[in-house]
C-alpha positions in Angstrom: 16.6 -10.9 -19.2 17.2 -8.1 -21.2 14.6 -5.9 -19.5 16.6 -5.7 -16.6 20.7 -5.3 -18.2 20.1 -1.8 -18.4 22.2 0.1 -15.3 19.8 -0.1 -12.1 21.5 3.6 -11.2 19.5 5.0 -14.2 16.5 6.0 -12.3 16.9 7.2 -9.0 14.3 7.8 -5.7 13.7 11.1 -4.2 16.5 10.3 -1.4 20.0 11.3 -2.9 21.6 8.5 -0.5 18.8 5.9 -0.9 20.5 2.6 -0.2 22.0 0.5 -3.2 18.6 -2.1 -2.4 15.9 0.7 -2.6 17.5 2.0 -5.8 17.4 -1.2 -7.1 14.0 -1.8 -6.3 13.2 1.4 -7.5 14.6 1.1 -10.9 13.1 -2.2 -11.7 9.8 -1.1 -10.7 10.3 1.5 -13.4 11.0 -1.3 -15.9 8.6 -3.3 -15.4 5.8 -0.6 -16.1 3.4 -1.9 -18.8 4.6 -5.3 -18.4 3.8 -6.9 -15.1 1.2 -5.9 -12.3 2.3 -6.7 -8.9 -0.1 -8.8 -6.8 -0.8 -7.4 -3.4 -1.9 -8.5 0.0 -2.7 -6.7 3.2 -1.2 -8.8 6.3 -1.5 -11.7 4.5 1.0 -14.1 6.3 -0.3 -12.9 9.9 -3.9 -14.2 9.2 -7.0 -15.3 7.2 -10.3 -16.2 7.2 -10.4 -19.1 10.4 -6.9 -18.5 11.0 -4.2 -16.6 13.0 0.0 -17.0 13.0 0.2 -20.0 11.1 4.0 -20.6 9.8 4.1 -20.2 6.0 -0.1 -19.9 5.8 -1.3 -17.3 3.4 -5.3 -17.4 1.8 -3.2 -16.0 -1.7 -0.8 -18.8 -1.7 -3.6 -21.7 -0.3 -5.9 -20.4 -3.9 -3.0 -19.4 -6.3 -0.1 -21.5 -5.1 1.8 -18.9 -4.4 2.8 -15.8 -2.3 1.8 -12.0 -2.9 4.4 -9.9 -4.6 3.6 -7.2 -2.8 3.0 -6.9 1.6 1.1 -4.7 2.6 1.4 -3.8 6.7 0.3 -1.1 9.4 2.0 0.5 12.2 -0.8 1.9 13.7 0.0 2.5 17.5 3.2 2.4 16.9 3.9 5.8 17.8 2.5 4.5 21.4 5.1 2.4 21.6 2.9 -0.5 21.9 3.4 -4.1 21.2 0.7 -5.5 18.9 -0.9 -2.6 15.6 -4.5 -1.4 15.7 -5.6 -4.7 14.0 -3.5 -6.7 17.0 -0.7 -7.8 15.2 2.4 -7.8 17.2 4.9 -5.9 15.8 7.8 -8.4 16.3 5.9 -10.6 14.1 5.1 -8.2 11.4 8.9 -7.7 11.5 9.7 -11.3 10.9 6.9 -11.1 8.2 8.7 -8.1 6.7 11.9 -9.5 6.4 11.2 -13.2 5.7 9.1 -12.0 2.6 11.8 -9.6 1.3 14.0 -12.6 1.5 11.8 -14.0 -0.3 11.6 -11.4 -3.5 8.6 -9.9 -2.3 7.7 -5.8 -1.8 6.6 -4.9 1.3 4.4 -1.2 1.9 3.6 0.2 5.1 0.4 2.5 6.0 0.4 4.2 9.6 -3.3 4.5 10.8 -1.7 6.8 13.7 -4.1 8.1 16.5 -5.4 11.5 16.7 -2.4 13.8 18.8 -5.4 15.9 19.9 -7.5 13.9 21.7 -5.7 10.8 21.8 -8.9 9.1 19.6 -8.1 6.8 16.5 -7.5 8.0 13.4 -11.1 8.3 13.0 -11.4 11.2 15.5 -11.9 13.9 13.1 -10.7 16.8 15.2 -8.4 19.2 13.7 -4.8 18.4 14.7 -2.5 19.2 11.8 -1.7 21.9 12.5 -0.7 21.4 16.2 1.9 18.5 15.5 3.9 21.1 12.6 6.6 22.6 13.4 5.3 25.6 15.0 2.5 23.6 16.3 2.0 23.0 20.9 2.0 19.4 19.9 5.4 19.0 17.6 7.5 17.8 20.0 5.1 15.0 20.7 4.5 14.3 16.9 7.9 13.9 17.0 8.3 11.6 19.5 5.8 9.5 17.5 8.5 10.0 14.2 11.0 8.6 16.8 9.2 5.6 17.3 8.1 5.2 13.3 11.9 5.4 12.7 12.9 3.2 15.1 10.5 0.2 13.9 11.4 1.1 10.2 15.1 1.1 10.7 15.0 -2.3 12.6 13.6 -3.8 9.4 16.8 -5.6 8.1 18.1 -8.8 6.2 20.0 -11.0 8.1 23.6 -9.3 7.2 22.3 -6.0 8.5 21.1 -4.6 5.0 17.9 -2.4 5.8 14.8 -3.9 4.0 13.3 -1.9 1.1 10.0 -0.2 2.0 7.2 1.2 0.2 6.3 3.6 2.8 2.6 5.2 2.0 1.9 7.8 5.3 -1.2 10.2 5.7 -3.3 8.4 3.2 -6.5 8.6 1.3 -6.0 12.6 2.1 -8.9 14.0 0.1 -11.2 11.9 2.1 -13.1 12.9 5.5 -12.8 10.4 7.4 -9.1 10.5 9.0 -8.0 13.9 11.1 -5.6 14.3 8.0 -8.2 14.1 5.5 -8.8 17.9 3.4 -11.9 19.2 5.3 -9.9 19.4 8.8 -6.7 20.5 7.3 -5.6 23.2 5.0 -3.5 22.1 1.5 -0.7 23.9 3.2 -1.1 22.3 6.3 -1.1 19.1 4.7 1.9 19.8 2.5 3.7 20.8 5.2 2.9 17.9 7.7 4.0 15.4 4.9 7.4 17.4 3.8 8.1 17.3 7.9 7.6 13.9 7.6 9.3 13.3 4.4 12.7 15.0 5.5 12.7 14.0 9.5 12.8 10.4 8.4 15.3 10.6 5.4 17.6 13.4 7.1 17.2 13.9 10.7 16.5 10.1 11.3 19.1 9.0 8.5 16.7 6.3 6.6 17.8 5.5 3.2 15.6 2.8 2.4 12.3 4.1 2.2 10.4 5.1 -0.8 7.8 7.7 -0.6 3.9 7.1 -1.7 1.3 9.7 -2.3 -2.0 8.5 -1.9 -5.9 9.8 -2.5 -9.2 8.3 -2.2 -11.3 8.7 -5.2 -11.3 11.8 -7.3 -12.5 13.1 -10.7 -9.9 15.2 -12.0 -6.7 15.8 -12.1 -7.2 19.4 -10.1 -8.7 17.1 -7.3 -5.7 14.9 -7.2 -3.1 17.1 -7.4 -4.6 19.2 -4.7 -1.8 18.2 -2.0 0.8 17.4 -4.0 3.6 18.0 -2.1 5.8 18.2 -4.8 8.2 16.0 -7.1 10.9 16.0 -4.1 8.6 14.6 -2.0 6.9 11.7 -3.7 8.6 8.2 -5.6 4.9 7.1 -6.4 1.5 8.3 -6.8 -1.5 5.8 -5.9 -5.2 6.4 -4.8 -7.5 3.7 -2.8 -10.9 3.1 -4.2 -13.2 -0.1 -3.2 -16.2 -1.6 -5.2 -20.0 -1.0 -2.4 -22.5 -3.5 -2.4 -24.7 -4.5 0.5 -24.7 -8.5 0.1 -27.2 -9.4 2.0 -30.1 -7.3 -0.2 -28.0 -7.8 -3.7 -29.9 -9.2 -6.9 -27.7 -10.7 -10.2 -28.8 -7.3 -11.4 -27.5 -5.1 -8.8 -24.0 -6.9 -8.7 -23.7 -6.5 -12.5 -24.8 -2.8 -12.1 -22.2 -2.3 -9.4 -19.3 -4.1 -11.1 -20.1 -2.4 -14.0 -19.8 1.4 -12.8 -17.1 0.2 -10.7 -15.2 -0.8 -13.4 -16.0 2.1 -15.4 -14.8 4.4 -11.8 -11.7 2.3 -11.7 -10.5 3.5 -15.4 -11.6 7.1 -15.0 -9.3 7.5 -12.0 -6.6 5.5 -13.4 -6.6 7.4 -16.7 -6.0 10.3 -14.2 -3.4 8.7 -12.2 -1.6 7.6 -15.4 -1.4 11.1 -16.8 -0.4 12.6 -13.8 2.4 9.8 -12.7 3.9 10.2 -16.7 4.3 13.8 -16.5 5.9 13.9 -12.8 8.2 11.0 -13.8 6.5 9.0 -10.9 5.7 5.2 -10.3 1.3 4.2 -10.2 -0.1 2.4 -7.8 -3.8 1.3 -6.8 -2.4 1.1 -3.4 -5.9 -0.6 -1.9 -8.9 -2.1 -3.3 -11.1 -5.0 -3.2 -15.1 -5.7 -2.6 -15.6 -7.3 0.5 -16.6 -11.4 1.3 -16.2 -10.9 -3.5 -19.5 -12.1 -4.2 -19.2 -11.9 -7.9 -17.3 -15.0 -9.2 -15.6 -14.1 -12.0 -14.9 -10.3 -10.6 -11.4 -10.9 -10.8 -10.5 -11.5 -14.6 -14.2 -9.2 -15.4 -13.7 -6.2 -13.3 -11.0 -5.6 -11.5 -8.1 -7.1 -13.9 -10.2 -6.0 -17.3 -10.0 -2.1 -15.6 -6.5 -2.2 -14.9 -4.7 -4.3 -17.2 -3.6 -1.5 -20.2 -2.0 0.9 -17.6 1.7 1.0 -16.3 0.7 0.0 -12.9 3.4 -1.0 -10.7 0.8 -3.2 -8.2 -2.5 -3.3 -7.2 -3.0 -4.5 -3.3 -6.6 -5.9 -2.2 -7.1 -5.2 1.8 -7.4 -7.6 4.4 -9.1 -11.3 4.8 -9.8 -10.3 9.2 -12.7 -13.2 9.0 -15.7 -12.2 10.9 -15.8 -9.1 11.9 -18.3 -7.5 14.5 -21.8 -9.0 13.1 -20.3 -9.4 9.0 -17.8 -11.8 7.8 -14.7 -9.0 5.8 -12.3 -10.2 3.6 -11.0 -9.5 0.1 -9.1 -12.2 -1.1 -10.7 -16.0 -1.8 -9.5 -18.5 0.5 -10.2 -21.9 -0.4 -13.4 -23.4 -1.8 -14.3 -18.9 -2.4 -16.7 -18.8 -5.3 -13.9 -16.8 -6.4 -11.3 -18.8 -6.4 -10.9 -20.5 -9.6 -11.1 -17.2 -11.3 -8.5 -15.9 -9.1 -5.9 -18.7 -10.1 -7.1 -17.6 -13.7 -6.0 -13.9 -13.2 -2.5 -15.0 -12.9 -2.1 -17.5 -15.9 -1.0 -15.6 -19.0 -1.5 -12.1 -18.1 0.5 -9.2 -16.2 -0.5 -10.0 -12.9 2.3 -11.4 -11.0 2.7 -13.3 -7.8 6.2 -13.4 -5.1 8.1 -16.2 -7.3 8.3 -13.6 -10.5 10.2 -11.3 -8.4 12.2 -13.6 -6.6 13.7 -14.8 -9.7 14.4 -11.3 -10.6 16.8 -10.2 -7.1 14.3 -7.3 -7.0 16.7 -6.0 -4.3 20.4 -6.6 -6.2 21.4 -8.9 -2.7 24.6 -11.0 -2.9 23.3 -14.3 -3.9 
């Protein structure tokens, strides 16, 4: 294709020595803005709803008939040193899923949902800790430990010859929230710069990983003030991307209220993106809606009517819908239709004549320039 004849050294990552695959995966990403939206996941080949560790399974592929383009993964606990994540997938296996899917042409992203280095609490324990684990912090040599362990799992992430695996690394997320010890009311802006610029350079210089791509990532916002707020500066970031998710209690929900809700959702969805689109153009940065979804997706044509009608005009480079866990405490939480879904047949439709693009796309495209 002609897109893609242009020279993939053209555009270039934040890391100086990113490897010849994450350039390469960087670059096309670049290119393909405006004309294809990348299909996302979250663990989609380790389960789905009334399944666990099936070989080849995946909800996405069993509706659409074929895989995500994009994986999206955890390594929360990692930094423990532990064997399985915070949502008990082991990480040998999310290894394997990492690498088999690369192989496969698709992008994999990585979120770290790491425990609270105060209390030892999940990531949910809200107690102020930022500023303990910088550098001048009682608690750095133990965030760095945790780094050590991040580094580790990321660096064993490699294609059969040994060539390190892409990844869309996306740390420290949905930071103007207040939820997450990280999140702006238990951190200062500088604190949080700081904490991700540590971050940023331990793994690229101290640690020596090449083949990681840097995402920024807010929750919802209504100006560009807001999310800019911790920017932690061009250097720092190959892609901006926020998290926003469409609310509505199911169990009490009339026709009315759903089209009320997708409605303003929608309407949300475009605000922030128009935002996120101005800001990624004049930074020179890659856009992502990094999560999204509306849980057990009780609208049946939400899809092609609301999510792919709000996002379809901007240069988005992929758009990832969380996780299909099943049941979940008393509530069944899931975003993507698994078969027989009242939104199934309008998700096949979202992928038949439009941007949105599933794995096969990119596999025919060597996404990572490997030797055939």
């Amino acid at each position: 294709m002609l897109l893609f004849a242009c020279n993939r050294d053209e555009l270039r990552p934040i890391d100086t020595k990113a490897t010849r695959e994450a350039r390469s995966l960087y670059t096309l990403l670049h290119r393909l803005k405006g004309d294809k939206i990348l299909f996302g996941h979250q663990d989609d080949l380790a389960y789905g709803v009334h399944w666990r560790y099936q070989p080849g399974k995946s909800d996405v592929k069993d509706v659409a008939g074929d895989y995500p383009a994009v994986m999206g993964w955890d390594i929360g606990r990692i930094e423990h040193g532990r064997e399985t994540n915070l949502d008990a997938v082991p990480f040998d296996l999310m290894r394997q899923f990492i690498v088999s899917s690369a192989r496969a042409g698709s992008i994999n992203t990585i979120s770290w949902h790491l425990d609270n280095p105060v209390t030892g609490g999940n990531s949910w324990d809200t107690t102020a800790a930022v500023a303990h684990i910088l550098p001048s912090g009682r608690l750095h040599s133990q965030f760095v430990a945790w780094l050590d362990r991040v580094a580790a799992f990321l660096e064993s992430l490699r294609f059969e010859d040994g060539t390190p695996v892409p990844v869309l690394f996306r740390p420290f997320h949905e930071l103007n929230g207040d939820w997450f010890w990280w999140c702006k009311p238990f951190c200062s802006k500088e604190e949080y710069i700081a904490l991700w610029r540590f971050t940023v350079d331990y793994l690229k210089d101290t640690k020596g990983l090449h083949h990681l791509l840097y995402v920024y990532n807010t929750n919802n916002f209504k100006h560009e003030d807001e999310f800019m707020e911790r920017y932690p500066g061009d250097k720092y970031v190959d892609m901006m991307s926020f998290d926003t998710y469409q609310h509505l209690n199911v169990n009490t929900m009339s026709s009315t209220s759903l089209e009320t809700s997708s409605q303003k959702f929608k309407a949300h969805l475009k605000s922030n993106l128009t935002v996120l689109q101005q800001c990624a153009t004049r930074h020179g940065k890659l856009m992502a809606l990094a999560e999204t979804g509306f849980e057990t997706i009780p609208h049946k044509a939400w899809w092609t009517e609301v999510l792919y009608d709000a996002i379809q005009s901007y240069d988005l480079s992929y758009v990832l819908v969380w996780r299909n866990q099943g049941m979940l405490k008393d509530k069944m939480h899931y975003y993507a239709p698994y078969p027989g879904h009242v939104s199934a047949t309008d998700f096949t439709k979202m992928f038949k004549g439009t941007k949105m693009t599933l794995q096969g796309t990119l596999r025919s495209m060597n996404i990572y320039d490997l030797p055939n």
